[in-house]
Structures are given as structure tokens and as C-alpha cells.
C-alpha positions in Angstrom: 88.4 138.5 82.3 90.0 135.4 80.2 88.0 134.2 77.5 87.6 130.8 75.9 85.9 129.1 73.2 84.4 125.8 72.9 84.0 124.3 69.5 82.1 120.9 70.0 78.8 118.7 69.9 75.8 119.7 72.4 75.1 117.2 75.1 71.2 116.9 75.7 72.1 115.1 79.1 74.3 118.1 80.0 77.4 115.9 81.3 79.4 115.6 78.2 80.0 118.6 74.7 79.9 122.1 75.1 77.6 122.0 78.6 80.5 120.1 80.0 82.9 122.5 78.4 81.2 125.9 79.6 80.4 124.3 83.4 84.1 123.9 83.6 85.2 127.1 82.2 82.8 128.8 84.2 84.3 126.8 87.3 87.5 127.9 86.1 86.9 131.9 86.3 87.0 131.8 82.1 84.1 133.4 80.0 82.8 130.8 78.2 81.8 131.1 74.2 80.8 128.3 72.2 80.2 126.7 68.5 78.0 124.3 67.9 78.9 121.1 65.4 76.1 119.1 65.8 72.8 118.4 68.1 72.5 114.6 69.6 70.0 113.4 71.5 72.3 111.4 74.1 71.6 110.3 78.4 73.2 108.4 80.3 72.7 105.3 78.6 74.2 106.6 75.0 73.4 108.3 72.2 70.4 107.6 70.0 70.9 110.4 67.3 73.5 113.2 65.7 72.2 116.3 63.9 75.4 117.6 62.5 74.8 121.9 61.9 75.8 123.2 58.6 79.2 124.1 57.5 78.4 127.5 56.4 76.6 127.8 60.1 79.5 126.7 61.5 81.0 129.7 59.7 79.3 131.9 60.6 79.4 130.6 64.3 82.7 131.1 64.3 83.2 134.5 62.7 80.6 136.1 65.0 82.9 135.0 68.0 86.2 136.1 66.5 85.3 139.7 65.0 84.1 140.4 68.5 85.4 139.0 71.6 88.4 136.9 70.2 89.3 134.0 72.7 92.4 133.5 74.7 92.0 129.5 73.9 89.6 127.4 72.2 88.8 123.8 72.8 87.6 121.5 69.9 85.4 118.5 70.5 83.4 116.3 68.6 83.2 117.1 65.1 81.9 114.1 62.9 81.6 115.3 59.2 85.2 116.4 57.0 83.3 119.7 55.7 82.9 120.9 59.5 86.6 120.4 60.4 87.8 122.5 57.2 85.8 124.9 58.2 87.1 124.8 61.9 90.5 124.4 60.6 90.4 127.0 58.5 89.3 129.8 60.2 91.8 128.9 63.0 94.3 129.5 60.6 92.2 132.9 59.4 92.3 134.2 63.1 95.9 133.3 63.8 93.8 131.2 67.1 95.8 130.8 70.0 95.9 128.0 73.1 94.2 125.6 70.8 93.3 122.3 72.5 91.7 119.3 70.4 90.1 116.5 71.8 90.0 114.0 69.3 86.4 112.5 69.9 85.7 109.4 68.1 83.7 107.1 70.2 81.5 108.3 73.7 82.2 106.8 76.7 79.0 104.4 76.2 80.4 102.9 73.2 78.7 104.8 70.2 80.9 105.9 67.3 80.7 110.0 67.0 82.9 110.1 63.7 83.1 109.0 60.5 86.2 107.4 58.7 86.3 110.5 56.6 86.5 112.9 58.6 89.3 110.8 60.8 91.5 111.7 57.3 90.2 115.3 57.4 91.1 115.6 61.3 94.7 114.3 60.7 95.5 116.2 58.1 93.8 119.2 58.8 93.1 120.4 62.3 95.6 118.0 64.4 98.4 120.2 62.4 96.4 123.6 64.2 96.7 122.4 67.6 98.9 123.6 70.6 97.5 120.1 72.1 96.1 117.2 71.4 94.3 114.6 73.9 93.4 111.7 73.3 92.3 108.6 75.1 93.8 105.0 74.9 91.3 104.2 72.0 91.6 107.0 70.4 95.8 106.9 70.5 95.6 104.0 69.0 93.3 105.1 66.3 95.7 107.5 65.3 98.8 105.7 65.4 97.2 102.2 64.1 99.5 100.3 67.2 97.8 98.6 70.3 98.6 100.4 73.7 99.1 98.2 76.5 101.8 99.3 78.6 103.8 102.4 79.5 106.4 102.1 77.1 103.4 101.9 74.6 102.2 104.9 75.4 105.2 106.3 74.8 106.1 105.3 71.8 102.7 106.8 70.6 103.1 110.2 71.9 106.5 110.3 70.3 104.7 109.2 67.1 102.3 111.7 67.1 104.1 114.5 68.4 106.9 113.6 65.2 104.0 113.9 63.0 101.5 116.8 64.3 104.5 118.8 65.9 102.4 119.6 69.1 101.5 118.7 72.9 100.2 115.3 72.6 98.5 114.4 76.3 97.9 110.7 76.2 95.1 110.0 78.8 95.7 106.8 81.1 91.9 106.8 82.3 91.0 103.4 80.5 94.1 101.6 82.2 92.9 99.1 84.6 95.2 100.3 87.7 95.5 103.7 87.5 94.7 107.1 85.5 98.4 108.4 84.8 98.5 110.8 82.2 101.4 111.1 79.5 102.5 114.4 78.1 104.6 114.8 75.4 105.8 118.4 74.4 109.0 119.6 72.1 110.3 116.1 72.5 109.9 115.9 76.3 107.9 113.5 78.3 106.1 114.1 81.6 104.1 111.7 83.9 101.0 113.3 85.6 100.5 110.2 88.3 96.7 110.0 88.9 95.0 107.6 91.8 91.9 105.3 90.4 88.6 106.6 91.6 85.8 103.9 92.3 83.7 106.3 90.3 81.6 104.7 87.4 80.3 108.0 86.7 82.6 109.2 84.2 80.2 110.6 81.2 82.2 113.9 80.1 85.4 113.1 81.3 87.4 114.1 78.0 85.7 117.1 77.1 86.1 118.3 80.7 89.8 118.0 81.0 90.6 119.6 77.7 88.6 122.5 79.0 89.9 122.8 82.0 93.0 122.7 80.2 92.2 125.6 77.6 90.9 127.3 80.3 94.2 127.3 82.1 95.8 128.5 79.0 93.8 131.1 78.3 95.0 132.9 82.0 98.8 132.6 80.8 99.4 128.8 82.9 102.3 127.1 80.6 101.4 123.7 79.4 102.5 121.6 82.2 101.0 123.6 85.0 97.7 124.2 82.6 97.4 120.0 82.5 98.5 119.3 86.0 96.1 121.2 87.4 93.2 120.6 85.1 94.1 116.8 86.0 93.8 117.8 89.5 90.4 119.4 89.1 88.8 116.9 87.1 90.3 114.0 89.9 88.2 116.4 92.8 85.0 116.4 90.7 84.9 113.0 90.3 85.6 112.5 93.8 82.4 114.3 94.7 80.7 111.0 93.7 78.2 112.8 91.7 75.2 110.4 90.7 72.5 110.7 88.2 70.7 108.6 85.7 70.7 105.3 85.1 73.4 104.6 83.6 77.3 106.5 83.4 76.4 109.3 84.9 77.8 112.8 84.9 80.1 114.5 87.2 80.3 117.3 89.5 81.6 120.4 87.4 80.7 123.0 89.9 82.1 121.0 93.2 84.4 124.0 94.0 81.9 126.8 93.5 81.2 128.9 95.5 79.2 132.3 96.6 76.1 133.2 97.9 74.3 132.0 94.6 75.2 128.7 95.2 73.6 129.3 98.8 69.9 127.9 100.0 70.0 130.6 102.5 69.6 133.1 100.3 66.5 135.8 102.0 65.3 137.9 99.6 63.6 141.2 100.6 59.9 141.1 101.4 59.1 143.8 99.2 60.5 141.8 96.0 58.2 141.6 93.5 57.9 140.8 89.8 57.6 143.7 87.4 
């Protein structure tokens, strides 16, 4: 079985972080590990507080995974504070990590800022240069580059930029466009459009960190880039189409829309005899 690691945030709602992350690679047929950054207390409605985990836990976090049941890909997420992305940066370079997909959180969908401006210098300099892939939003393209993203030549012009400077995949995600949710990938100097239809779906809390799983995930059982991003695009399009809603405000989606098996059954009969030992 394909393995995969997420390093990221825990999300106490469970649509967004590393519960997003390990729902999809679970969906995905990929054992899912993970490393913990930091603890928030977050819903639907935003996040009210961050409890970043030590550096020296990270470590250790890290090291336990690696020395025993090494990943096929790993997924970064949020990470707010500069010592916890040396850390992460580091030991990728330690364990030679492969399939290494970073989502460059800086602000949740509901607005709240997740990073500081510290750890923004940290991320360029250090982990971005690790990365097989990096994916980042509108807002958070624009953070990197410093230029406003309005149209498609815009967003090409910023994956060209960032790919000259990082020298990996950049995947520019068109979900905050107004009439569609096409995707721009640039890899080794080549652009490819992923066309994506709008869906009338407010629910959208956990979008990111679910696409650059399903992404690593696709990496980690041997998919090249192009057919790990198309169809981690088309899985994420499906589970938003399930029209998932819960809480009051942007809700989660549907990770597990396409599982199936007799666990996911209410039919389910156990045995008369069945009892509790």
C-alpha cells in the first residue's frame, strides 16, 4: 500500500488541516500519516485561536515517521512560525523526501491570517526551494509574487515567476475567479490549463488542503504530475458537487462521497450472539 504524509495544522471542525488531508488520502487508497504544526480552535465561522506545537516536537514528529514507514509523498500545510518550517525543511532535505507538495497557507477561507510575515521569508527561502509542487491560491500568488492577478495572462506571468525562482510545479488555483475554477499549472517551463465548471457550492472550507492531498496522494501511487493534478481536480470538483452542508457558516465538503463498502452500509446485521468482551 502507498503511503503519504501530511505535515499541517489540526482542524477542530474537521473540514480543513490534516482531517481534511487524511479523509482524502484515505478516499484515495493512500495510508495516511501525519505531523502536527499547530492546534486551532476553528468552525465554520473562523478561527478563534492557533496553538503552534514545538519545533523540537515537530522533530521528533517527523523522525518517528521517516525511520519507520517512509512516505511515498508528503503534503505541507499550514505552518505559521519560521522555526517550524526549518525544521520541516530540513529534515526533508535529511530524508532525501520525495513527491513533496506545499500548500502555501496564509489566510483560511473565512478571512483569518494563519501566518506571520516571518515565516512568509522562512517559507520562500526555505521550504518552497524543497518542493516538487507548489499551490497556491489567487491571494496567496500574489503574496508571493507581490503583482495583482486579474486575468489569465496574470496568472501566467506569476507561475512563470515563481517557477524561475523555486524551480518546481507551480499550480495556480482559479477557485477565487468569479466565472470559473480553471487551474494553471506550470512545470519545467510548460503551461497547462485544467478547465474547471463553477459549482454553486458555498461550502468550500478545506478546499486547498484537499486538493494538494489528493494531489500527493496521486503521486505517491507513481501518477506523473499532470495526471496526479487532473484528477485530484476532478475529485475535489465531485465532492463538492455532493452539496455537503453543515454548520452555520462555510461549511465542509464531502471527502468520503466515493466510498464505498459494507462499512459505509446501514444494513449492516451483526450476529445475534455478538457481544462485548
Amino acid at each position: 500500500m502507498k503511503t503519504a504524509l501530511t505535515i499541517a495544522g489540526s482542524d477542530s471542525s474537521g473540514g480543513a488541516g490534516i482531517q481534511a488531508d487524511i479523509k482524502t488520502m484515505m478516499a484515495h487508497r493512500v495510508y495516511a500519516m501525519s505531523a502536527v504544526t499547530a492546534l486551532t480552535a476553528q468552525n465554520t465561522m473562523g478561527v478563534t485561536q492557533i496553538l503552534n506545537v514545538s519545533a523540537e516536537f515537530l522533530k521528533e514528529q517527523i523522525d518517528a515517521i521517516f525511520t519507520d514507514i517512509c512516505p511515498d509523498a508528503v503534503k505541507i500545510g499550514m505552518v505559521s512560525k519560521k522555526e517550524l518550517i526549518e525544521v520541516i525543511a530540513e529534515r526533508l532535505i535529511f530524508y532525501q523526501a520525495k513527491n513533496v507538495v506545499v500548500d502555501p497557507v496564509m489566510v483560511s477561507t473565512s478571512g483569518a491570517r494563519l501566518i506571520s510575515e516571518d515565516a512568509v521569508i522562512t517559507l520562500r527561502k526555505k521550504l518552497l526551494p524543497e518542493a516538487d509542487l507548489i499551490t497556491p491560491n489567487i491571494p496567496e500568488a500574489e503574496a508571493l509574487t507581490g503583482n495583482k492577478i486579474k486575468t489569465t495572462k496574470d496568472m501566467e506571468q506569476a507561475a512563470k515567476e515563481l517557477y524561475e525562482e523555486f524551480q518546481c510545479g507551480i499550480l495556480i488555483k482559479g477557485g477565487h475567479q468569479i466565472h470559473d475554477a480553471n487551474d494553471l499549472l506550470c512545470q519545467n517551463g510548460n503551461m497547462r490549463w485544467f478547465e474547471g465548471k463553477k459549482i454553486d457550492n458555498s461550502n468550500t472550507h478545506g478546499t486547498g488542503c484537499t486538493l494538494s492531498s489528493a494531489i500527493a496522494s496521486n503521486l505517491a501511487k507513481g501518477k506523473d504530475m499532470e495526471q496526479a493534478v487532473f484528477e485530484a481536480k476532478n475529485y475535489i470538483s465531485l465532492a463538492l458537487e455532493d452539496m455537503l452542508n453543515l454548520g452555520k457558516g462555510n461549511g465542509p465538503m464531502n471527502h468520503a462521497f466515493a466510498v464505498e463498502g459494507e462499512y459505509m452500509s446501514n444494513k449492516i446485521k451483526y450476529k445475534a450472539d455478538m457481544k462485548l468482551k
